[in-house]
C-alpha positions in Angstrom: 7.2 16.0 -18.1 8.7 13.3 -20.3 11.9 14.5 -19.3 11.8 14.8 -15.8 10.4 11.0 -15.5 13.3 10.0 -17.7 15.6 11.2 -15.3 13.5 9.7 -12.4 13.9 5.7 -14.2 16.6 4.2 -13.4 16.2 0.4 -15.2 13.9 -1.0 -17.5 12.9 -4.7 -17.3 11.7 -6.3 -21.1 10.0 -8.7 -18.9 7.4 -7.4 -17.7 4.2 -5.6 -19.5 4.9 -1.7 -20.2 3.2 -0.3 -17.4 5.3 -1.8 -14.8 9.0 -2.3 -16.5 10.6 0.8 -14.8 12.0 1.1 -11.4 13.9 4.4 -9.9 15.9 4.9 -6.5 16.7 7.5 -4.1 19.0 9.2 -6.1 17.1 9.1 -9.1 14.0 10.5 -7.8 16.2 13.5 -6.1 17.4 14.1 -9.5 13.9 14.1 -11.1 13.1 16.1 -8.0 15.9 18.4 -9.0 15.0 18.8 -12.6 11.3 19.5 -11.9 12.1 22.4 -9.2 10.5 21.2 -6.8 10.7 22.6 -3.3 12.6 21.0 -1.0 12.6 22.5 2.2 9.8 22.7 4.7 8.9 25.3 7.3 11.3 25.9 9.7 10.8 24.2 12.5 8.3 22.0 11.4 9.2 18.7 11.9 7.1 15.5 10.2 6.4 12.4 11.8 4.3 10.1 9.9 4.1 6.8 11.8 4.1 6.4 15.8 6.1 3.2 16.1 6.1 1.7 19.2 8.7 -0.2 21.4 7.9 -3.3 20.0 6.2 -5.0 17.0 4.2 -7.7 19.2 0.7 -5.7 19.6 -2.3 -7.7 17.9 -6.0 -7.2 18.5 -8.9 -9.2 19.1 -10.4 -9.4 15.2 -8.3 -12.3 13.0 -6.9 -11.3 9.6 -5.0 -14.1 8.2 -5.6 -13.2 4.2 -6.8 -9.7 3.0 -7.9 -9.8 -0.7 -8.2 -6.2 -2.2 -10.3 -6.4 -5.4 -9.2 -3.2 -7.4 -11.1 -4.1 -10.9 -12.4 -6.9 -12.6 -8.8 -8.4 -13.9 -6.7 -7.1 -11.1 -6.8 -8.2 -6.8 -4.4 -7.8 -4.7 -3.7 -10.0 -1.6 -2.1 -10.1 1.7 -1.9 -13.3 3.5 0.1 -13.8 7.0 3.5 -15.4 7.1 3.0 -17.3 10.8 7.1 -17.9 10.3 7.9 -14.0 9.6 5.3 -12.5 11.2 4.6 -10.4 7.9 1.9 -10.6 5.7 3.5 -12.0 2.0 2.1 -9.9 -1.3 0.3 -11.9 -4.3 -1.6 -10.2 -7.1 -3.8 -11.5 -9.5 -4.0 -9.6 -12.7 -5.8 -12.1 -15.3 -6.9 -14.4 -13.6 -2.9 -15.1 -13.4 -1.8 -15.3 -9.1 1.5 -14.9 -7.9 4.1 -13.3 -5.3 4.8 -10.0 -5.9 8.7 -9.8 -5.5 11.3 -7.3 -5.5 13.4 -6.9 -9.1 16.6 -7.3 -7.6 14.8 -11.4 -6.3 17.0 -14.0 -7.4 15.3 -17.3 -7.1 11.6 -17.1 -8.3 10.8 -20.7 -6.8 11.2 -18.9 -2.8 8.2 -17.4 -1.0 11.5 -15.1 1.1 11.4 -12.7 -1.7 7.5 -12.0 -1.7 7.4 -8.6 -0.6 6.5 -8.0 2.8 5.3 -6.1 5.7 4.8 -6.3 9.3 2.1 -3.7 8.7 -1.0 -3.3 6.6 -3.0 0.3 6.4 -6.1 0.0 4.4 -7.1 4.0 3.7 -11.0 4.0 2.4 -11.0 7.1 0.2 -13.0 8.7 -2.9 -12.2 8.0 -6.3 -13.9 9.8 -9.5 -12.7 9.8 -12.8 -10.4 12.2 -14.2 -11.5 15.3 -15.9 -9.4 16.8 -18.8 -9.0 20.8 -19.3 -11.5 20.3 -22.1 -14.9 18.7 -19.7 -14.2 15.4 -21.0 -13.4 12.2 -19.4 -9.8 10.9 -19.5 -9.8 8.2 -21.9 -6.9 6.0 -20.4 -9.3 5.6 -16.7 -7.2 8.0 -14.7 -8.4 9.0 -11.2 -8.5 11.6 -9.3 -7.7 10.0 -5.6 -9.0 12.1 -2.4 -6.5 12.1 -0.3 -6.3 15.3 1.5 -9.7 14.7 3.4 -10.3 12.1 6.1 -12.4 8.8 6.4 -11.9 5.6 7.6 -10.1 2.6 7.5 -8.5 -0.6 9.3 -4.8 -1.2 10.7 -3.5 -4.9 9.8 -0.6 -6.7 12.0 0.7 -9.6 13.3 -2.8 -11.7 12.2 -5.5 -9.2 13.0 -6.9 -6.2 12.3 -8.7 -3.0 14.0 -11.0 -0.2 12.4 -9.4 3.2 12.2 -10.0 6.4 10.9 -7.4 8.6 8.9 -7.2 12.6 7.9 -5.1 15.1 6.2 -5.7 18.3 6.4 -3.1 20.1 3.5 -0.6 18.8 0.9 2.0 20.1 3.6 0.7 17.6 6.6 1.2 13.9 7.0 -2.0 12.0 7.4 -3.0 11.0 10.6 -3.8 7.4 11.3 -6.4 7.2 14.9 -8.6 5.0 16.3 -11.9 5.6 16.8 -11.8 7.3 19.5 -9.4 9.8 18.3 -6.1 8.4 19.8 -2.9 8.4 17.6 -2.7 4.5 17.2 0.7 3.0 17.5 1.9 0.9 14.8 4.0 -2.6 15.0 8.1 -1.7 14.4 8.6 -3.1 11.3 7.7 -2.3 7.4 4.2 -0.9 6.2 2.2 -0.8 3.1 -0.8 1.5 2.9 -3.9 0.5 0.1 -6.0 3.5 -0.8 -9.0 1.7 -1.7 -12.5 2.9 -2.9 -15.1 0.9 -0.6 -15.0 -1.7 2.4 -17.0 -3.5 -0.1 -13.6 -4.0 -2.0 -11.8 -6.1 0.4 -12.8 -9.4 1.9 -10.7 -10.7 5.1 -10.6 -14.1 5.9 -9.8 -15.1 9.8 -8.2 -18.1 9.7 -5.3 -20.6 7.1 -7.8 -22.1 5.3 -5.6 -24.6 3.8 -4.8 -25.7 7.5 -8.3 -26.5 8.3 -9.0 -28.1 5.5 -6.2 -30.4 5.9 -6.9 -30.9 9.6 -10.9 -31.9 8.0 -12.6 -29.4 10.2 
């Protein structure tokens, strides 16, 4: 409801185009959480583990991923390109036509690529999207989806340059999804932040292997 988002928002930025202007935190989403009723314990005894971090956050694989470009519509592209110096892969979207880093609110100097956001590791989730369908049989009107998510599918696993195909599944609203390879094996993720994409099609996202600004300055 109106009211419980209200309690969710913590700021509002007169910057920024409506849709995106509002921003929350943990306490503000507890107290949304709160006002809602929302369950907050889970069976006893059950306990959730969502990622399998590993020692380390050197593993890489044998397929190069230097930029990931997701195209999500016709005005709007998201992109992930690797920060050789951070290890990370920086975030830029495109919304009109109109590129640049996506950064955290609380950035302080526009003109520095440090406050791109970004992450050590990239999960692209291949899922079903249909349109929305209102109480009444018709089609929502604003383009809402309906995202798939407690299914399974596949996907790719993005880190330090490179990539590898996976495949996901979740069985219940109650379980985390499951990120394996293809072979069935729990993979083990990079130490380090990670953003997951829930995209429609492979067809949506192009990967390019290699700085292509370096080679073309190097005339190769």
């Amino acid at each position: 409801s109106e009211n419980v988002i209200a309690t969710w928002v913590a700021d509002v930025d007169a910057n920024v185009v409506t849709q995106s202007d509002k921003y929350t935190s943990g306490d503000g989403i507890m107290a949304g959480w709160n006002k809602a009723g929302y369950v907050k314990m889970r069976e006893e005894g059950k306990q959730v583990t969502l990622f399998n971090f590993g020692a380390s956050d050197e593993k890489s694989y044998d397929d190069k991923a230097y930029k990931i470009v997701i195209d999500y519509s016709y005005y709007q592209k998201s992109e992930f390109v690797y920060n050789e110096k951070s290890g990370n892969y920086d975030r830029y979207q495109t919304v009109s036509y109109n590129r640049s880093a996506q950064v955290d609110s609380m950035g302080t100097d526009e003109t520095s690529d440090d406050i791109a956001l970004n992450y050590k590791n990239v999960i692209i989730q291949y899922v079903k999207k249909t349109n929305l369908i209102n109480s009444d049989g018709t089609v929502d009107k604003e383009g809402r989806q309906e995202i798939a998510t407690i299914s399974s599918g596949e996907g790719l696993y993005i880190t330090n340059g490179t990539y590898t195909p996976i495949k996901w599944s979740k069985k219940d609203i109650y379980e985390p999804t499951q990120y394996t390879d293809l072979a069935g094996n729990k993979i083990e993720l990079n130490r380090g932040k990670t953003w997951i994409s829930l995209v429609a099609s492979p067809d949506d996202v192009v990967i390019t292997s290699v700085n292509e600004s370096v080679v073309s300055e190097g005339g190769t």
